[in-house]
C-alpha positions in Angstrom: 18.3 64.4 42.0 21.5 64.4 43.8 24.0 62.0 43.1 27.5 60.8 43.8 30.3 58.8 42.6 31.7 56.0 44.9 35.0 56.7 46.7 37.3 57.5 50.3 35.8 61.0 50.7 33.1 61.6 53.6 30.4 63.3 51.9 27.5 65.1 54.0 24.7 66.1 51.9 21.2 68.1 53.5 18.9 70.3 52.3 20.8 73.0 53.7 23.7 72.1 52.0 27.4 70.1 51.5 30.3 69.3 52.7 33.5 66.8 51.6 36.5 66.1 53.5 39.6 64.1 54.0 39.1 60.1 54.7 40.3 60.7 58.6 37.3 62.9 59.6 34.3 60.6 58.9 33.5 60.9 62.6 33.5 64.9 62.2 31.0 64.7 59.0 28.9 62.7 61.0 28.8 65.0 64.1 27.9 68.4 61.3 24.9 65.9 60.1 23.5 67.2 63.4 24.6 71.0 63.4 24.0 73.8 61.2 26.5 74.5 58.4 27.3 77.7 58.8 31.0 78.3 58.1 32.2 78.8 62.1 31.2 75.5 63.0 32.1 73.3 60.1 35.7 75.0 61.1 35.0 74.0 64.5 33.9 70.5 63.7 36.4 69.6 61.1 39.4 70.9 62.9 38.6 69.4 65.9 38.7 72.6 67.8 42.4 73.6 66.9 42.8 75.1 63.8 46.2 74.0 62.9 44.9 70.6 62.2 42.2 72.0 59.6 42.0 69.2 56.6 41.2 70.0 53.3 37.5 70.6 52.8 34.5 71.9 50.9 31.3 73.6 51.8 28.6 74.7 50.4 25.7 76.1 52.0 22.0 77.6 50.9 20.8 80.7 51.8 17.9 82.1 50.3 18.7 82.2 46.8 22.7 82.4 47.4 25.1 79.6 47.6 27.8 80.5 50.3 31.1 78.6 49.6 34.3 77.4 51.9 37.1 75.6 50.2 40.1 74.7 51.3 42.9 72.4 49.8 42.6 70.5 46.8 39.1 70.7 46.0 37.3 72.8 43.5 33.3 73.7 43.7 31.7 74.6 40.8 28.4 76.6 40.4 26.6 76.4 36.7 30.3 77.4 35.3 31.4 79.5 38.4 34.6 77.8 39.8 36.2 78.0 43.5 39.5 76.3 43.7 41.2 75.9 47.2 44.5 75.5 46.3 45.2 78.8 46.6 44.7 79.8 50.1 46.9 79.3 53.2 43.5 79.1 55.0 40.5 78.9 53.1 38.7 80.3 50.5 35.5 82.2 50.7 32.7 82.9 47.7 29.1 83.5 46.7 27.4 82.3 43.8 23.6 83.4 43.3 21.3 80.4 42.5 18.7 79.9 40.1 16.1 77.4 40.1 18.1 74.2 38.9 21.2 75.0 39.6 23.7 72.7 40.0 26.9 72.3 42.5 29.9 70.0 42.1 32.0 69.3 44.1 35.1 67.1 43.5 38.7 66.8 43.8 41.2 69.1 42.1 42.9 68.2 39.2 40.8 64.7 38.5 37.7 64.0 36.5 35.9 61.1 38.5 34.6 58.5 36.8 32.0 55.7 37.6 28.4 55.2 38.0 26.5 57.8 39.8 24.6 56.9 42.5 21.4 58.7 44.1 21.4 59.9 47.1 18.6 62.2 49.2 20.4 63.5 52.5 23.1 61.3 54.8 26.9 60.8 55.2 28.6 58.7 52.3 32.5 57.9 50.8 32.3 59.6 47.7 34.7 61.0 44.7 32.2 63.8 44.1 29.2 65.1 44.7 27.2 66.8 42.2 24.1 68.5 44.7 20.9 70.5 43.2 19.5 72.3 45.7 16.4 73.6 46.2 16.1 77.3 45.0 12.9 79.0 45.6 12.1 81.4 42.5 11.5 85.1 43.2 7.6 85.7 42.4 5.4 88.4 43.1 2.6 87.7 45.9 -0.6 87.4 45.2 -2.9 89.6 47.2 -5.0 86.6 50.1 -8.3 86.7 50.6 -9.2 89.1 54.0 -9.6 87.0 56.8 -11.1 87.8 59.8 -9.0 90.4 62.2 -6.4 89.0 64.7 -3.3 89.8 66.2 -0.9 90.7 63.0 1.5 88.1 62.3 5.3 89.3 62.4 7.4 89.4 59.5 10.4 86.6 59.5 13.8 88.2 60.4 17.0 88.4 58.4 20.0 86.8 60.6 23.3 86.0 60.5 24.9 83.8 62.9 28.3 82.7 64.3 27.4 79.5 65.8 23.8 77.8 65.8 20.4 78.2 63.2 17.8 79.9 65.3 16.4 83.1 64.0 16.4 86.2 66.0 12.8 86.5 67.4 10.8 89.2 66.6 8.4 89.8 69.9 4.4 91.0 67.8 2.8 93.9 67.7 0.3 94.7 70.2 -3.3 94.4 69.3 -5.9 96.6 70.6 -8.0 96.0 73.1 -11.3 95.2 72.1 -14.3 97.2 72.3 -16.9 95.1 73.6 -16.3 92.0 76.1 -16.7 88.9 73.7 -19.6 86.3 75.1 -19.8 84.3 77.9 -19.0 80.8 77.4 -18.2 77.8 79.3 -14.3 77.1 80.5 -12.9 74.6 78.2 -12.3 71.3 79.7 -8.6 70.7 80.6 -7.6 67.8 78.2 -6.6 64.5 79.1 -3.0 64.4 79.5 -1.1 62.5 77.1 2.1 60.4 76.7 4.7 62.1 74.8 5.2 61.0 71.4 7.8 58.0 70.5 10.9 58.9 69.2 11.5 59.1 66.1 15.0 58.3 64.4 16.5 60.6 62.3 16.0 62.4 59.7 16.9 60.4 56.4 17.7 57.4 58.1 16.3 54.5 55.5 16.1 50.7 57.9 17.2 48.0 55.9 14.7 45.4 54.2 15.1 41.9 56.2 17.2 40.1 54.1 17.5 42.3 51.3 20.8 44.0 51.0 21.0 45.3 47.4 20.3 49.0 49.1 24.3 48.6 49.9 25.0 49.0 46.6 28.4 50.2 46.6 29.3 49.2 49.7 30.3 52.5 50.5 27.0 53.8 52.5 26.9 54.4 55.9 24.0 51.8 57.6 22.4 53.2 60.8 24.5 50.7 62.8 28.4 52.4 62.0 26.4 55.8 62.0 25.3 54.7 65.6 28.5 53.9 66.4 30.2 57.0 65.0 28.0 58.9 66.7 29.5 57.4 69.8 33.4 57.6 69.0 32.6 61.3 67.6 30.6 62.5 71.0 33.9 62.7 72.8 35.6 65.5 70.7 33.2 67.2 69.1 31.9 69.9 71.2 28.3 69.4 72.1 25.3 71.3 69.7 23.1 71.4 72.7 25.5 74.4 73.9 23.9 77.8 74.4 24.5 79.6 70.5 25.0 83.5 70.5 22.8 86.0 69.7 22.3 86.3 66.0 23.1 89.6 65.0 22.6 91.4 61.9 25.3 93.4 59.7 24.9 97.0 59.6 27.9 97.3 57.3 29.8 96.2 54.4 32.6 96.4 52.6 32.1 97.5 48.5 35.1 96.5 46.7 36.4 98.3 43.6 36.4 94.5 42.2 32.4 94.8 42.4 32.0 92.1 45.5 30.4 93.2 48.0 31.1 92.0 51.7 29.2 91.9 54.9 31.0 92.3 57.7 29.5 89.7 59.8 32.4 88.9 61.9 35.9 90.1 61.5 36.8 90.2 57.8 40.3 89.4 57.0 41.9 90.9 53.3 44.4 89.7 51.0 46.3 87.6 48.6 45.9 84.8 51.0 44.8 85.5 54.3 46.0 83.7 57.3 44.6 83.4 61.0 47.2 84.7 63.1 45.6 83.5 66.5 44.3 79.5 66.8 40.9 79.5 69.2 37.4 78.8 69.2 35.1 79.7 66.1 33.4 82.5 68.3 35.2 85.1 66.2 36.5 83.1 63.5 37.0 85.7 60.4 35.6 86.0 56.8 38.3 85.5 54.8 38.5 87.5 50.9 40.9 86.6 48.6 42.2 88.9 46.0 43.9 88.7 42.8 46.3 91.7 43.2 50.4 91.5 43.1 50.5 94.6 45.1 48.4 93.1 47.8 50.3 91.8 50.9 48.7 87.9 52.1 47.2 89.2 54.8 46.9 93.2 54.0 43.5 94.5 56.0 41.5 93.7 59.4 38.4 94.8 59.3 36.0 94.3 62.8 32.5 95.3 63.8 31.4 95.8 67.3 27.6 97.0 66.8 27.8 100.0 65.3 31.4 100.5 65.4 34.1 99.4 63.0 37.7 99.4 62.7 40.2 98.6 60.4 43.9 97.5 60.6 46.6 97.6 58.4 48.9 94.2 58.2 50.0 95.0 55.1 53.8 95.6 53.9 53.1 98.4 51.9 50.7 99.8 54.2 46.7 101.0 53.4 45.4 104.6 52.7 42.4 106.0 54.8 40.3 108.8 52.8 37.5 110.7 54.2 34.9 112.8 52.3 36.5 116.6 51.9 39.8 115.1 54.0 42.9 114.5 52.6 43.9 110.7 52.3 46.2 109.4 55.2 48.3 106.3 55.9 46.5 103.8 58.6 49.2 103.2 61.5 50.4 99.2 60.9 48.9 97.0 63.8 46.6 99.6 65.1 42.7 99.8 64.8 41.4 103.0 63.4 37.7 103.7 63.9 36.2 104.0 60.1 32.6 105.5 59.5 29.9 104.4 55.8 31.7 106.2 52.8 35.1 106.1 54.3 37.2 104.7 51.6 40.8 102.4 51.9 43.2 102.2 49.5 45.0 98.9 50.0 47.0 99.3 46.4 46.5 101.4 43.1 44.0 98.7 41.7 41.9 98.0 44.6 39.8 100.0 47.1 37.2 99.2 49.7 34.6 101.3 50.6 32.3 101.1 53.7 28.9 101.1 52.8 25.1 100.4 54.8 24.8 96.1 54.5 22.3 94.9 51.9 19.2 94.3 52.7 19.5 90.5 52.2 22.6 89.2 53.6 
């Protein structure tokens, strides 16, 4: 069960994942109730759309059997032992933690150990101190062979995606079935059915009405009721870009980045490398980068671009003490500071005499 402890922090908790914030952006966590959480648009949400005014934050996300974790400021998530502190970045930080059925997340302030009684909660928007979230992890298992059925057009298989903005899954058009041999048997046209109403709306999901008269469900006082998330809605409607807008098309890595550290990185967007990597220029979250942190002296903040354009990538050395390009059977040469330099799978770069990253084919699952 997930629970929390009362106090001033809004506190978003779904099945897909969860996110904590400063006490000025309860309108913002209420707006992400109804958007996906992938990292580009709890940027976008939180900051309002400029990035300079990005408040401290945490998010957490499931996918698959992978925990994919933003921090930023003074909060810490913690993973079955695993920590991820944000104090450390001039942006944000950025981590994976595989999950295992039962796993717990916590998330909570730097620094502090919380105290007070913990109180359940299934999915909404709350003021909390911490959040401690178990999320549902579906165990690996091997299939067990169905039953035949009888023959019909083959059902295609679900698609890996990755996404900047949005949760829709690339569509994968089926295969086309043969025609058949034989025309089937005649049989009467099917009577056109009576048209029907369309459903009622339906509030949603997670929302809990009060019993009349009975208001022992506000136990902490803390708890959003449907009538202040109503009217957050309303306030948050007039900054927060609209989800209805069109998302990109999802597109899958081809490439990744294999550090000599043993992480391995997808280049899903631009990829940003360093001690602690800063944006340079403040936009939308269309091309917002990954950012990797890195525990290395000799490592400038910002030391590496890396970009993929389909199946082209580049690289770009920010770094102060400059980044090393080798090539199979080449020589190793000196990338040119500030200029993008096509790179091709098992190019390797030297950023100092401790770390390298090499470009390798993405994983599978991603």
């Amino acid at each position: 069960m997930t629970t929390y402890l009362p106090g001033d922090l809004p506190t978003l908790v779904t099945a897909e994942g969860v996110v904590v914030t400063t006490p000025d952006r309860l309108a913002e966590m209420v707006a992400l109730r109804e958007r996906d959480l992938e990292a580009p648009t709890v940027v976008e949400v939180l900051s309002r759309g400029d990035l300079r005014a990005l408040p401290d934050f945490a998010a957490v996300r499931l996918e698959g059997a992978e925990a994919r974790i933003l921090v930023r400021g003074a909060l810490v998530v913690r993973v079955d032992g695993f920590a991820v502190d944000g104090r450390d970045a001039t942006m944000w930080t950025e981590a994976s933690a595989t999950l295992v059925p039962g796993a717990v997340v916590e998330v909570a302030p730097s620094g502090t150990t919380p105290a007070g009684p913990a109180l359940p909660l299934t999915a909404g928007v709350v003021r909390s101190a911490g959040v401690t979230w178990r999320p549902v992890v579906v165990a690996t298992s091997t299939p067990v062979p169905a039953a035949p059925v009888p023959a019909a057009a083959p059902t295609p298989p679900a698609s890996e995606y990755t996404v900047v903005r949005g949760s829709q899954r690339a569509a994968v058009p089926p295969p086309t079935s043969p025609p058949p041999t034989s025309p089937p048997p005649t049989s009467p046209p099917p009577t056109s059915p009576p048209p029907t109403s369309p459903p009622p709306s339906a509030p949603p999901a997670g929302w809990q009405p009060l019993p009349p008269g009975d208001q022992s469900v506000e136990h902490d006082g803390r708890t959003i009721t449907p009538a202040q998330l109503q009217a957050l809605r309303a306030g948050a409607a007039v900054s927060v870009p609209s989800p209805t807008s069109p998302a990109p098309v999802p597109v899958r890595p081809t490439v990744a980045l294999a550090l000599s550290t043993g992480r391995v990185v997808p280049v899903r967007r631009r990829v940003l490398i360093g001690r602690s990597p800063r944006i340079q220029q403040v936009g939308g979250s269309q091309n917002l980068p990954a950012l990797v942190t890195v525990d290395d002296p000799y490592v400038s903040s910002t030391h590496l671009e890396v970009a993929a354009d389909g199946s082209r990538v580049t690289v770009t050395d920010m770094s102060t003490n400059g980044t090393l390009l080798a090539r199979q059977g080449r020589v190793p040469v000196p990338l040119d500071r500030g200029v993008a330099t096509e790179v091709a799978l098992g190019d390797v770069l030297t950023l100092s005499k401790g770390l390298t990253a090499t470009v390798v084919p993405a994983p599978d699952e991603v």
